[in-house]
C-alpha positions as CSV (number, residue, x, y, z in Angstrom):
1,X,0.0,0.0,0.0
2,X,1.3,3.2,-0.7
3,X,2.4,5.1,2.5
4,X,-0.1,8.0,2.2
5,X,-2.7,5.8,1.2
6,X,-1.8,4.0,4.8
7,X,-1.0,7.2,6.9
8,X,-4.7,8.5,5.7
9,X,-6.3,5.2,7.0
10,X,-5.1,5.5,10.0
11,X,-6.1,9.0,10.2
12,X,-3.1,11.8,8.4
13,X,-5.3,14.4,7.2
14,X,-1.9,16.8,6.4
15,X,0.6,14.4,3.9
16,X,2.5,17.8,2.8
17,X,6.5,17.5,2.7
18,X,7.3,20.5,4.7
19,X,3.8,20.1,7.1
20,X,1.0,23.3,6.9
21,X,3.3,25.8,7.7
22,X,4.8,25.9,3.9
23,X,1.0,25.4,2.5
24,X,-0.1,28.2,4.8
25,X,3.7,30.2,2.8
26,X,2.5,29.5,-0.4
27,X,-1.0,30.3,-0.5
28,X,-0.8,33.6,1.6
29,X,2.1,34.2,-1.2
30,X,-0.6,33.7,-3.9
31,X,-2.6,36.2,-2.4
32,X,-6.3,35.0,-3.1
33,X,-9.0,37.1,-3.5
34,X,-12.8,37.9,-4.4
35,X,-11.3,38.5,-8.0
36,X,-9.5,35.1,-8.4
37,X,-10.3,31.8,-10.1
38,X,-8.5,29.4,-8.4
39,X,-7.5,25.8,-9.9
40,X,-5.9,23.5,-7.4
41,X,-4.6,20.1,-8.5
42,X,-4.8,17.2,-6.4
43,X,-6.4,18.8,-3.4
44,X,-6.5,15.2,-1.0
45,X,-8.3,15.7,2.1
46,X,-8.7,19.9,1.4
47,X,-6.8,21.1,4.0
48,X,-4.7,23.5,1.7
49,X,-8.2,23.7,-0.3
50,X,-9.6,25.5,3.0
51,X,-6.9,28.2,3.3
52,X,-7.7,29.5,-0.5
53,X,-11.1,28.6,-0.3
54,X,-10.9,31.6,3.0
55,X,-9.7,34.2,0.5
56,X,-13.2,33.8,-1.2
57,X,-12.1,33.4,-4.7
58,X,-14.9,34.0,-7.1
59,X,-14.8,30.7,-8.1
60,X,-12.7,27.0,-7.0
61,X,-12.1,23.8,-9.2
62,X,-10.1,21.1,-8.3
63,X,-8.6,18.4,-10.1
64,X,-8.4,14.8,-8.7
65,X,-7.1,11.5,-10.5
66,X,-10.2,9.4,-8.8
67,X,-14.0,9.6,-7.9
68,X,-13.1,8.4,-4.4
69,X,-10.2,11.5,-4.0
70,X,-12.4,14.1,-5.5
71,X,-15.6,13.2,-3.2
72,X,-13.0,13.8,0.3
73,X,-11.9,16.8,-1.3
74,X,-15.5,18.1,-2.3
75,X,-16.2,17.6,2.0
76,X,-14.9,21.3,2.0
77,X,-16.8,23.0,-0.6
78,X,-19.7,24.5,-0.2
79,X,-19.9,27.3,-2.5
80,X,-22.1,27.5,-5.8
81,X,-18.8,27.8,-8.1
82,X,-16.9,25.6,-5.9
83,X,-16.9,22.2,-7.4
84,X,-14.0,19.0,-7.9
85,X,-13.7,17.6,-10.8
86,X,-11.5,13.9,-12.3
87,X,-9.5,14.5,-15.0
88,X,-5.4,14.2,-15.5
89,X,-3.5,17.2,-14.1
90,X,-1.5,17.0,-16.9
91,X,-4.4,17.0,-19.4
92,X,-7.5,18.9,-17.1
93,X,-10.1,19.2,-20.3
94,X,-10.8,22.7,-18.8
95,X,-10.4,26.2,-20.9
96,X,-7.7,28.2,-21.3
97,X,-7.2,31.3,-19.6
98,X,-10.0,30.1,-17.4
99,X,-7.9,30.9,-14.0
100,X,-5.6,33.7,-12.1
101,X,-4.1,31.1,-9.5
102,X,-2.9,27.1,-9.9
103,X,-1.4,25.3,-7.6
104,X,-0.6,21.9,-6.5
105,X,1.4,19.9,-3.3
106,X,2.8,17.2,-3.2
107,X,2.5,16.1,-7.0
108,X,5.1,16.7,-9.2
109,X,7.4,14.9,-6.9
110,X,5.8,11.8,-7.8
111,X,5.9,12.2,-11.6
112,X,8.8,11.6,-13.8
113,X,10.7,14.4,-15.9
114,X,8.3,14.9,-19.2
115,X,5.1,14.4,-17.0
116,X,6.4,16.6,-14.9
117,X,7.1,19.6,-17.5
118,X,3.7,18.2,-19.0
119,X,2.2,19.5,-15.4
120,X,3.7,22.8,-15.3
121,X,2.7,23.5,-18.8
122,X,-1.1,22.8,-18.2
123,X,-0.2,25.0,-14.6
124,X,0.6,28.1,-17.8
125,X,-2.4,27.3,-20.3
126,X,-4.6,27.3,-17.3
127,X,-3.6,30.5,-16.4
128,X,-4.1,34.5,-17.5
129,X,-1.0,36.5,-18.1
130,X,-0.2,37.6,-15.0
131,X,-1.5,34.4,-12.8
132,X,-0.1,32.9,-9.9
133,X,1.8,29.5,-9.9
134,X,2.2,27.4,-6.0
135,X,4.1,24.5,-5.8
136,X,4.8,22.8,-2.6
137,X,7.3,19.5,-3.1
138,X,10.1,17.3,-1.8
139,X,13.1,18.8,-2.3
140,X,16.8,17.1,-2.0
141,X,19.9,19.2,-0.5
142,X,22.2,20.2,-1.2
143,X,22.0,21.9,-4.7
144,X,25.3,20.0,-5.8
145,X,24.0,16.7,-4.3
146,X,25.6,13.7,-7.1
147,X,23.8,12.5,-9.2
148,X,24.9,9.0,-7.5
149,X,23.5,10.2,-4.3
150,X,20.5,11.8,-5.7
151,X,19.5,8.1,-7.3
152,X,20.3,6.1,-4.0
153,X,17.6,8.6,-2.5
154,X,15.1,8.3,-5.4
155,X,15.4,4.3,-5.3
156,X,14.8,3.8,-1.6
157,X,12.2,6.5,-1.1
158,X,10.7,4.9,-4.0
159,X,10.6,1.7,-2.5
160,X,10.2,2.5,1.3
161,X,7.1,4.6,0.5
162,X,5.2,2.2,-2.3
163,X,5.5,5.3,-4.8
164,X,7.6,6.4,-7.4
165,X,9.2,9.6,-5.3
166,X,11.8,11.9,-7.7
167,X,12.3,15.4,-5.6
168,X,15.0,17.8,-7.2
169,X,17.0,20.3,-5.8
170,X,15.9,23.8,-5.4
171,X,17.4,25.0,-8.7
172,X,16.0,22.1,-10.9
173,X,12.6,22.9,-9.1
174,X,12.9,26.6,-10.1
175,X,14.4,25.1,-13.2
176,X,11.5,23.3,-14.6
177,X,9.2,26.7,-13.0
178,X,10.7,29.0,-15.4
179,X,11.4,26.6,-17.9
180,X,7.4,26.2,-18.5
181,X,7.2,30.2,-18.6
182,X,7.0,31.3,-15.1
183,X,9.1,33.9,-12.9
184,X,9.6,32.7,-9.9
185,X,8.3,35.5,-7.0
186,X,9.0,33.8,-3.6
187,X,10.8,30.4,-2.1
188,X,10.4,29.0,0.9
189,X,12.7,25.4,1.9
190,X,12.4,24.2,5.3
191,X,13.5,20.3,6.8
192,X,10.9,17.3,5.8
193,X,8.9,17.5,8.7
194,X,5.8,14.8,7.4
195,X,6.4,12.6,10.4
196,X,8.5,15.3,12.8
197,X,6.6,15.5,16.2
198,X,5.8,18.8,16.8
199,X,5.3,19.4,13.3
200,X,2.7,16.4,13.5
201,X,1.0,18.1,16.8
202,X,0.8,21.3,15.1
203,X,-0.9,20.4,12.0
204,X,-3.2,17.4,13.0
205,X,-4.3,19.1,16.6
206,X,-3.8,16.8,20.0
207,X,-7.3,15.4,19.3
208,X,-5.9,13.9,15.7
209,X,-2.6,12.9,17.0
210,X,-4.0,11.0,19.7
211,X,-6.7,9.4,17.4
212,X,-4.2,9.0,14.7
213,X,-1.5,7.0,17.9
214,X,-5.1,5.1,18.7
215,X,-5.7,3.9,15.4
216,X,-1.9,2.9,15.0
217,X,-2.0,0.5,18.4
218,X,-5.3,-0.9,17.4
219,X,-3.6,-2.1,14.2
220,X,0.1,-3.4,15.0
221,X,1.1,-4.8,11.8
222,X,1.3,-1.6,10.7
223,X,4.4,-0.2,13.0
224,X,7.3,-2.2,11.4
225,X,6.3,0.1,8.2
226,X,6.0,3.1,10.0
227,X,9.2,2.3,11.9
228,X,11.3,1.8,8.6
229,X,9.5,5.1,6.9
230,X,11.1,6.8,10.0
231,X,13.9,5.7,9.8
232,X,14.4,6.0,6.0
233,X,13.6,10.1,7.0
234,X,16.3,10.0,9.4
235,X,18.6,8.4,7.2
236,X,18.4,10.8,4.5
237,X,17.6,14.2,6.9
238,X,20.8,16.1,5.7
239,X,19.5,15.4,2.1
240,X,15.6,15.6,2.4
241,X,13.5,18.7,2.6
242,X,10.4,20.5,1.4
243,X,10.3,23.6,-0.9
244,X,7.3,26.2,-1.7
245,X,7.7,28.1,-4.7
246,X,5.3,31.1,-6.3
247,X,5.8,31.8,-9.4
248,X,4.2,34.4,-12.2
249,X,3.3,33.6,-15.7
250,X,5.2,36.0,-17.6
């Protein structure tokens, strides 16, 4: 099982690399307001959904890859031009032009190199000249990492974690940002704090942590994986991180 597939069973609602903080970065970054269309790609459980969705864009459309993703993600809308909608991110179906902010978390890690320049592309067509780009994604240290190193990382992540998991450094991420037309307006990098302790406290409240700890003991068989994803964090901590970019298309 893939281990945010398992983490949200057992009750994860917040499966960003750097935790909320960097989601709460990005989209005050963005700056959403009455005037913005907002497109978010692969919203999950709507946490990050919530903070744009309190900017009160004119109007909200996200993109999941299943019916059973988009109907979690639809458990925050409410709004008569709030809707979620299964399509590819890569290929959404919807018009061009149609919004002033995209932005996605925790997905282009998991794609390889053309899908993800195929991403960031649709991210452009998507937007108005002068829209808002967010990104929020695993991000290996440092920049001049080899190339050795950066595959050892890739193969045991991608293993570990059920999930084909391909970060980059923070100047291939802005890389493939401005290679797909953007300027980038802000960064943000920060330690991978998905499993950290305080960081899980802060973003799932003591109520979740201590139903999340429940649901763990009432299911054993599931700590030797949680055990060796911990580990494999603390492992690679002097090489793992998370990154928040904002870009404009120019």
């Amino acid at each position: 099982m893939p281990a945010h597939w398992m983490l949200g069973r057992l009750g994860k609602r917040v499966m960003r690399p750097g935790g909320l903080a960097p989601s709460r970065r990005m989209i005050e970054a963005l700056r959403i307001g009455p005037d913005d269309d907002v497109v978010e790609m692969w919203p999950g459980l709507g946490r990050t959904a919530a903070l744009a969705l309190a900017g009160a864009p004119r109007s909200y459309t996200g993109i999941e890859r299943g019916a059973a993703e988009a109907s979690r993600a639809r458990a925050v809308l409410s709004g008569p031009d709030q809707r979620c909608l299964v399509a590819p991110v890569h290929r959404t179906g919807l018009a061009s032009g149609c919004a002033t902010v995209v932005y996605g978390e925790a997905l282009l890690t998991l794609e390889p190199a053309s899908r993800k320049s195929a991403i960031v592309a649709e991210a452009a067509r998507l937007l108005r000249p002068g829209g808002r780009y967010g990104i929020h994604e695993l991000l290996l240290t440092p920049d001049g990492l080899a190339e050795a190193a950066k595959a050892d990382i890739e193969r045991t992540l991608s293993r570990v974690l059920a999930v084909g998991a391909r970060p980059l450094t923070a100047t291939e991420w802005r890389g493939l940002v401005e290679s797909g037309g953007f300027a980038v307006q802000t960064e943000h990098t920060c330690p991978l704090l998905l499993l950290d302790p305080r960081t899980f406290l802060a973003d799932e409240g003591l109520v979740g942590a201590i139903a999340f700890l429940g649901r763990t003991l009432a299911h054993p068989e599931v700590m030797p994986r949680l055990a060796l994803i911990w580990r494999t964090f603390q492992r690679y901590r002097d090489h793992l991180g998370a990154i928040a970019l904002t870009a404009v298309r120019e």
